[in-house]
DRENDREN-829463 format. One line per field, with one value per residue (C-alpha): x, y, z; residue number from 1. Coordinates in nm, 2 decimals, m for minus. Example, Ala and Ser with C-alpha at 12.3 -4.5 7.8 and 13.67 -1.06 7.14 Angstrom:
! DRENDREN-829463
xx = c(1.23	1.37)
yy = c(m0.45	m0.11)
zz = c(0.78	0.71)
seq = c(1	2)
***
This chain:
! DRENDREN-829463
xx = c(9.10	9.39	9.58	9.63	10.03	10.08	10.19	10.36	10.70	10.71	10.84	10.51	10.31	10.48	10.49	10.05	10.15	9.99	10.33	10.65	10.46	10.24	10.45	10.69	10.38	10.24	10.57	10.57	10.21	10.35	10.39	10.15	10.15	9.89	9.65	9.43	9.12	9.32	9.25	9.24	9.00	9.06	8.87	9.13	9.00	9.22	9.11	9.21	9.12	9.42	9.43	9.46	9.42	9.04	8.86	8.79	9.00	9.00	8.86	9.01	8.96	9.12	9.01	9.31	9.08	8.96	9.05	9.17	9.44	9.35	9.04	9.04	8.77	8.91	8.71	8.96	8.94	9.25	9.14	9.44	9.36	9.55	9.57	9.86	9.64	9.57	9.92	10.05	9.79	9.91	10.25	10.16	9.98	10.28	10.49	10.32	10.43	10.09	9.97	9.72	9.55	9.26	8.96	8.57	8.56	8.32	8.01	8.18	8.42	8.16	7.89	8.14	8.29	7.99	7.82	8.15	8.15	7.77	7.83	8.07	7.89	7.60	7.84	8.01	7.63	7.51	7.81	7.74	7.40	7.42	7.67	7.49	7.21	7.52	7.67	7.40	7.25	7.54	7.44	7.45	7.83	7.91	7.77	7.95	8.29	8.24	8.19	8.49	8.75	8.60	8.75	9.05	9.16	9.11	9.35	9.62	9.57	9.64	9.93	10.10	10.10	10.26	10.51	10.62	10.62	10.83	11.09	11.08	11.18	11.46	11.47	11.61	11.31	11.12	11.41	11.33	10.98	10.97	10.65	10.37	10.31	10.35	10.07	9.86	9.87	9.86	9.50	9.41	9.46	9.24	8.97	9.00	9.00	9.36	9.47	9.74	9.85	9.85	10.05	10.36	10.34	10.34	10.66	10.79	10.79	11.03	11.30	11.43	11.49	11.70	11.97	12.32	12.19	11.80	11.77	11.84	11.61	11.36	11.36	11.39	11.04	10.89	10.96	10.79	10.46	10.48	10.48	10.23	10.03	10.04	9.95	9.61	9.57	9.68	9.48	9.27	9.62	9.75	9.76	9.48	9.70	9.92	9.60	9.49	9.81	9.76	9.46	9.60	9.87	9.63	9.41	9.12	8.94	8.92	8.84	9.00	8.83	9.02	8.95	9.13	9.40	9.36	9.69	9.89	10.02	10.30	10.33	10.66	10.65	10.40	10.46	10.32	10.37	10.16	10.06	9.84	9.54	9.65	9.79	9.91	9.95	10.12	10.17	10.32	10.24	10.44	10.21	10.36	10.23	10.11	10.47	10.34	10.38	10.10	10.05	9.81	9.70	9.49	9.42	9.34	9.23	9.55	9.68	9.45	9.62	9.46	9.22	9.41	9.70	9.92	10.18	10.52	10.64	10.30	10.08	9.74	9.55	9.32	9.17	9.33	9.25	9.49	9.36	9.36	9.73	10.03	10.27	10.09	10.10	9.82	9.53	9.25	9.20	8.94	8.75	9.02	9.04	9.21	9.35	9.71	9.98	10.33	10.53	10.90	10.84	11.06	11.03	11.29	11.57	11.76	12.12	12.17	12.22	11.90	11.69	11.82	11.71	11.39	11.34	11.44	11.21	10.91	10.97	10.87	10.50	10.51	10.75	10.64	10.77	10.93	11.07	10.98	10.98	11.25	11.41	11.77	11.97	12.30	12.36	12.57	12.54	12.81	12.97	13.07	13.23	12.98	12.69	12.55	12.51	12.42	12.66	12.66	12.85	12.90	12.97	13.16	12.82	12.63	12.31	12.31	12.07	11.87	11.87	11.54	11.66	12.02	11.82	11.63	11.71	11.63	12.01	12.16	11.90	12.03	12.39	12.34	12.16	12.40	12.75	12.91	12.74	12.50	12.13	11.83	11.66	11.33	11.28	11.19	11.48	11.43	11.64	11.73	11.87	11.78	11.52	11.53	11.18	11.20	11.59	11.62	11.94	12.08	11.94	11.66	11.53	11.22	11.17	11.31	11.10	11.34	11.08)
yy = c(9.21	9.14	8.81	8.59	8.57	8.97	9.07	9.35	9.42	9.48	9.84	9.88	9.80	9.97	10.29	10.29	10.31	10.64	10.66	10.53	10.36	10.16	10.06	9.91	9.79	9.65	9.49	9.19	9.15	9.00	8.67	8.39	8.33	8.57	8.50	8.25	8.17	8.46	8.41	8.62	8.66	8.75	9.05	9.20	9.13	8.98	8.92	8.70	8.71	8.85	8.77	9.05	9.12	9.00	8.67	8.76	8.76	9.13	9.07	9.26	9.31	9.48	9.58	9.63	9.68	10.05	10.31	10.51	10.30	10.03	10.06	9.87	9.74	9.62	9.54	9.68	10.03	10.20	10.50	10.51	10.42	10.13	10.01	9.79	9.47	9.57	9.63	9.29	9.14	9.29	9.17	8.83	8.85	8.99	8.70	8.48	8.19	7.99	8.17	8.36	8.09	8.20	8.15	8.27	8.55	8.50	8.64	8.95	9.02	9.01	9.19	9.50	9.47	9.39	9.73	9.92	9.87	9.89	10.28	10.37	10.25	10.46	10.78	10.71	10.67	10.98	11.20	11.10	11.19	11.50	11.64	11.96	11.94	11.94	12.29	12.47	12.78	12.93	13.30	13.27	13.10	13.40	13.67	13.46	13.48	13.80	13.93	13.67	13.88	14.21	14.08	13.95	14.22	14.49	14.22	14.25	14.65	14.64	14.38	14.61	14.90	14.72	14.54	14.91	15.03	14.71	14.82	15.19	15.15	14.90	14.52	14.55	14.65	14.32	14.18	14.35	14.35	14.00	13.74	13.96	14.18	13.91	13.70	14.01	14.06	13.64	13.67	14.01	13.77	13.50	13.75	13.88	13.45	13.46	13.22	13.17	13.49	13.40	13.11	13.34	13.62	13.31	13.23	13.56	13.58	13.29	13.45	13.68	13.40	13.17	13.19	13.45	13.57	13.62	13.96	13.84	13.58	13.80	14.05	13.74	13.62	13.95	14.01	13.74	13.80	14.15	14.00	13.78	14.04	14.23	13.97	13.92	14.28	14.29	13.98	14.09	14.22	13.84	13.54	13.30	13.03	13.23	13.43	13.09	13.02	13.32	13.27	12.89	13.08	13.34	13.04	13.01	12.71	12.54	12.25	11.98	12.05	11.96	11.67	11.35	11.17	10.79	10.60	10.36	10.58	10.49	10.51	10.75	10.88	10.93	11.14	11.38	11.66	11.80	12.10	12.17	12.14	11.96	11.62	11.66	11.40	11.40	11.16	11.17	10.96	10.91	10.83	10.51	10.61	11.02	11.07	11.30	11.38	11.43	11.53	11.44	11.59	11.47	11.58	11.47	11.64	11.66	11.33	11.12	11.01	11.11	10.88	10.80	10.60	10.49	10.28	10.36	10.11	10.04	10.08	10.22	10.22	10.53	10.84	11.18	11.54	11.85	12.14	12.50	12.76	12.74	12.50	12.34	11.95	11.91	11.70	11.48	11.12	10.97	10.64	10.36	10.06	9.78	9.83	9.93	9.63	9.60	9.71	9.71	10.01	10.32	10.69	10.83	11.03	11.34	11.48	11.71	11.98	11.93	11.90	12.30	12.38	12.23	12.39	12.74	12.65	12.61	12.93	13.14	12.95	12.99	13.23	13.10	12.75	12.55	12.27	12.08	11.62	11.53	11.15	11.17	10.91	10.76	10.97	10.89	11.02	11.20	11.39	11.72	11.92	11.80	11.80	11.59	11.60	11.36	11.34	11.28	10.97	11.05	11.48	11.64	11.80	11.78	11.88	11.96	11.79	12.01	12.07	11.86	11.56	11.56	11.48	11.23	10.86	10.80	10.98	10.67	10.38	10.54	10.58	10.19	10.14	10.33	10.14	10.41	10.30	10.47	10.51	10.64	10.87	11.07	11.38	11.71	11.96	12.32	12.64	12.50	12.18	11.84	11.62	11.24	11.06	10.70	10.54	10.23	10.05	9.99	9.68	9.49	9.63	9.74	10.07	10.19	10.49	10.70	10.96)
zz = c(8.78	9.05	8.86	9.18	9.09	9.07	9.40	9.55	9.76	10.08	10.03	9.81	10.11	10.39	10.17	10.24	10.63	10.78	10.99	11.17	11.45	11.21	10.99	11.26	11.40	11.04	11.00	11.30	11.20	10.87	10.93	10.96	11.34	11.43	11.12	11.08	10.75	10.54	10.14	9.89	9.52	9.16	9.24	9.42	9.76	10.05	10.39	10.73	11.10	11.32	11.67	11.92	12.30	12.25	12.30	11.89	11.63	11.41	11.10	10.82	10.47	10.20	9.84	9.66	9.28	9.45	9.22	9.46	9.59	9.87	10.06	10.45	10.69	11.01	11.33	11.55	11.74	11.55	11.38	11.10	10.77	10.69	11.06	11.18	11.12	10.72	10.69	10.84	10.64	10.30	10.37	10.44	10.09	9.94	10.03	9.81	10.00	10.02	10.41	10.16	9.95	9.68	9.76	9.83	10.07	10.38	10.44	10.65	10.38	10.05	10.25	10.32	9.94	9.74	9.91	9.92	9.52	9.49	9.66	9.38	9.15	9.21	9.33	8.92	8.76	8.96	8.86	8.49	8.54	8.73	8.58	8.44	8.72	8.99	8.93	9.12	9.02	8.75	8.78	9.20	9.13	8.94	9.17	9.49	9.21	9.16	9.54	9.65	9.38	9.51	9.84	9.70	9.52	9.82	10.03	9.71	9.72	10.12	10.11	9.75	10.06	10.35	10.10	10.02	10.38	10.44	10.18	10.23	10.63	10.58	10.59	10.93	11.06	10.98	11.23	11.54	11.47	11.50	11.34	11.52	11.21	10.94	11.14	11.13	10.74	10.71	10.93	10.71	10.39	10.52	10.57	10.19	10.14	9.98	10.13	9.88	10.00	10.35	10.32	10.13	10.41	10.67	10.52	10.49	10.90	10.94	10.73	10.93	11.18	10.92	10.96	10.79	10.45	10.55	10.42	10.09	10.10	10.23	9.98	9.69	9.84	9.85	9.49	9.43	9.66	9.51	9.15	9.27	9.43	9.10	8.90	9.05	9.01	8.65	8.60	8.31	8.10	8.15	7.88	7.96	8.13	8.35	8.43	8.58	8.74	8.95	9.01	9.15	9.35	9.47	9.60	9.42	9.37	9.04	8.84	8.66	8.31	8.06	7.87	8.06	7.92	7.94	7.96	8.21	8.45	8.66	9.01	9.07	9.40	9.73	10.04	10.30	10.46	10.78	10.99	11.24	11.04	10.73	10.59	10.17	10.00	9.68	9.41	9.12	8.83	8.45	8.14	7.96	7.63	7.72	7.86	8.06	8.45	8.66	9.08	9.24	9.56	9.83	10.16	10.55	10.88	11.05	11.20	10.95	10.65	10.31	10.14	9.78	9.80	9.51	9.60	9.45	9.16	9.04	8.73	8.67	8.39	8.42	8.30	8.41	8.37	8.44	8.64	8.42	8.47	8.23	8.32	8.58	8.64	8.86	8.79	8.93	8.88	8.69	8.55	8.67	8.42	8.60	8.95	9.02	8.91	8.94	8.65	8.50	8.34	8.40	8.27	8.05	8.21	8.16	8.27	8.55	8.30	8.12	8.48	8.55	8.21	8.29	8.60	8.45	8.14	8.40	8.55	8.24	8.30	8.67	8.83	9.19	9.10	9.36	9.15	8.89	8.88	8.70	8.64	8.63	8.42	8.56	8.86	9.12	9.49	9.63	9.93	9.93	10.17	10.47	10.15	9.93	9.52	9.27	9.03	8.62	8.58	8.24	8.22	8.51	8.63	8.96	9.16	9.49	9.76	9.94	10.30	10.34	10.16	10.35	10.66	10.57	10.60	10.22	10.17	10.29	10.10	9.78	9.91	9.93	9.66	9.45	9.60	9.43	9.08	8.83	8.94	8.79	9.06	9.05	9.21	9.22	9.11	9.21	9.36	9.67	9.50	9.40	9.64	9.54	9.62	9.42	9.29	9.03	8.98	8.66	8.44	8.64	9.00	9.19	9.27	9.60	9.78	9.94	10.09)
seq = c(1	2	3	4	5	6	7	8	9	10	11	12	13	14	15	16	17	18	19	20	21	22	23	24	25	26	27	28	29	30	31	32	33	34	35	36	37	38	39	40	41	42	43	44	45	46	47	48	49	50	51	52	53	54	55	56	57	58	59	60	61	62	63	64	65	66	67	68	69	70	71	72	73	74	75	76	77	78	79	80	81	82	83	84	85	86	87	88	89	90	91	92	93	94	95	96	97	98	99	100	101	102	103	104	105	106	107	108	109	110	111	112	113	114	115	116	117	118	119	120	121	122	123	124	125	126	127	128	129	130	131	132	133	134	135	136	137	138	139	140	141	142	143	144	145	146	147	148	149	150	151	152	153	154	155	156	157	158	159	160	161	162	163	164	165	166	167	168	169	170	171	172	173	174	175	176	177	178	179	180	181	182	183	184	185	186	187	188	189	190	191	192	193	194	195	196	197	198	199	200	201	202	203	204	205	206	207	208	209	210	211	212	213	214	215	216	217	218	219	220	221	222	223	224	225	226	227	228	229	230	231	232	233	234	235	236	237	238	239	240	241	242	243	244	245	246	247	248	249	250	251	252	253	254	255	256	257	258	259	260	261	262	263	264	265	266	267	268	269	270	271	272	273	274	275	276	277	278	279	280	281	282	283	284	285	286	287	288	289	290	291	292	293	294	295	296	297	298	299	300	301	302	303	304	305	306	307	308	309	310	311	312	313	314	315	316	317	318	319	320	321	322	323	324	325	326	327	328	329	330	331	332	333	334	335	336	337	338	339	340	341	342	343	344	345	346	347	348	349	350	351	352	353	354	355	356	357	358	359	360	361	362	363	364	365	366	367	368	369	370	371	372	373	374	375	376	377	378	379	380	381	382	383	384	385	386	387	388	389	390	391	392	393	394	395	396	397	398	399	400	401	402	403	404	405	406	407	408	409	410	411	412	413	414	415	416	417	418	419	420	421	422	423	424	425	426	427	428	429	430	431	432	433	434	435	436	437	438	439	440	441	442	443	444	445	446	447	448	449	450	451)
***
């Protein structure tokens, strides 16, 4: 149940906008003018008529109680999820200055919520109960798993050979040759449906163009397909979880089956990133009592936001359970017991020392690592040398920023947020540096997103 005097920031709201556009757009929409007959429930519904270029009003209607983050109904034409008119209408709410009153919602609003939450219902009932009925036929899965490695493994045998035909003619040669041939292997990948595998070689054909130092790179990230590539093949020889873990990089489906972990999880961190195809969502989320870290990931055609949304500073108390491979920190969300609320919680912190030993920890699980999330305590951010680090206020210690989150515009909300004081900062802390996503000042705050 949504208590009618929880409310969220503006920051919390704006962070749900699909992008720049509507959240500039979201923003002059948050103000009474344009509203009129907006209210909101106990239940976590708010709702208001917006007027627009129309002899109607938009109606719009929010369910902020949806486990999986807001849900929307508006009557205008936009096809982003939340529109500008959601958005404007959130902020209003967040004001908590009277323009959204409690109340009953109208007929338009109940009729969409009552069969929005009749649907989940059924969709939670009919998971329960079709649970072993929903698998399919489980000796057909295993023949389709079975002719799907068969595949995968002759894709490994032919990328093992063109690794070592890459390393036997020279690393020069990958130069001239340009990304033709690394596209050719990517495509020979898909076809073997690796498309773990692609991905890496993808990446592989942009080294060479770089930048000075690419031919180390390049042979660091072919050490690690080849490992990769050999772990598959090895598979059988492997310890259970990083046997899974390859199977994860590889890009094999799997399931989040281990048992789930109630707790209240907090809302660290939410962003995308995009390609052609593709929007990722990731959020990560801190167990109160669990202490544990958890991603989520969700996904959305490209230019269409993802479904889930978590907004950053929040609380959730919910079910969730990790997907199989050593050290790995996915995991699916489950049953959701109250709907997301503001919180003053904060997760422990560590020093920059301890987030590289982390990091370097993780790697033994997952040599393919990226980074790891780590919350650093009483860091302040720092230039150097046309760079930027977060320093240890309290050891003569720093991490570096990577390149990513140097060009960002979050650099300079935690510059100011920091005014040359301590800071907590969460973030994920890997070779290439440090990448802050969410900052707290010291003592009482809110949560400031910086991705």
């Amino acid at each position: 149940m949504t208590q009618q005097g929880v409310r969220w920031t503006a920051d919390q709201v704006l962070a749900l906008a699909p992008d720049t556009a509507s959240r500039k757009a979201g923003s002059k929409l948050g103000s009474a003018g344009p509203w009129s007959e907006a209210g909101s429930s106990g239940e976590g519904t708010v709702w208001g008529l917006c007027k627009g270029s129309g002899s109607k009003p938009y109606q719009t209607v929010i369910d902020i109680a949806d486990a999986s983050g807001p849900a929307y109904k508006c009557s205008c034409p936009s096809r982003k999820f939340p529109c500008k008119h959601a958005l404007g209408l959130l902020l209003l709410w967040a004001e908590g200055d009277g323009a959204v009153p409690p109340g009953s919602p109208p007929d338009w609003a109940e009729q969409w919520i009552k069969g929005r939450r009749q649907r989940a219902e059924e969709k939670r009932a009919g998971g329960v109960s079709g649970s072993d009925s929903g698998s399919g036929d489980p000796e057909a899965a295993r023949r389709r798993a079975e002719r799907r490695a068969v595949r995968v493994t002759a894709g490994a045998t032919e990328l093992e050979q063109r690794l070592a035909d890459l390393l036997r003619g020279g690393l020069a040669g990958a130069e001239q040759a340009g990304y033709g041939p690394w596209e050719e292997t990517a495509a020979r990948m898909v076809d073997a449906q690796a498309p773990g595998l692609a991905a890496r070689v993808r990446d592989l054909g942009a080294i060479p163009a770089s930048g000075p130092g690419w031919p180390v790179r390049l042979l660091e990230e072919c050490a690690l397909l080849y490992l990769l590539d050999q772990g598959w093949l090895g598979r059988e020889r492997l310890p259970d979880g990083l046997a899974a873990t390859v199977r994860s990089r590889v890009g094999l489906p799997a399931s989040a089956d281990s048992p789930p972990v109630r707790d209240r999880w907090l809302v660290l961190a939410q962003y995308d990133t995009a390609d052609t195809k593709l929007t990722t969502r990731r959020i990560w989320l801190y167990g109160a009592d669990s202490h544990r870290t958890a991603l989520l990931l969700s996904y959305g055609a490209a230019g269409r936001a993802p479904e889930l949304a978590l907004p950053v500073g929040l609380a959730l108390e919910a079910e969730v359970a990790a997907y199989p491979g050593a050290g790995q920190l996915r995991a699916a969300l489950g049953e959701q017991f109250a709907p997301p609320a503001p919180t003053a919680t904060r997760p422990p912190g560590v020093t920059t020392t301890e987030a590289t030993a982390r990091y370097g920890e993780a790697l033994r699980d997952d040599p393919w690592l990226d980074s790891v999330p780590v919350t650093l305590e009483r860091v302040i951010p720092t230039p150097d040398e046309g760079s930027w680090q977060l320093a240890d206020a309290d050891a003569d210690t720093a991490l570096p920023l990577t390149p990513a989150a140097r060009a960002r515009p979050g650099l300079w909300r935690l510059v100011a947020l920091s005014g040359g004081a301590p800071v907590k900062v969460f973030g994920e802390c890997g070779h290439r540096g440090f990448t802050p996503l969410t900052a707290w000042p010291e003592g009482e705050g809110e949560a400031v997103q910086l991705c």
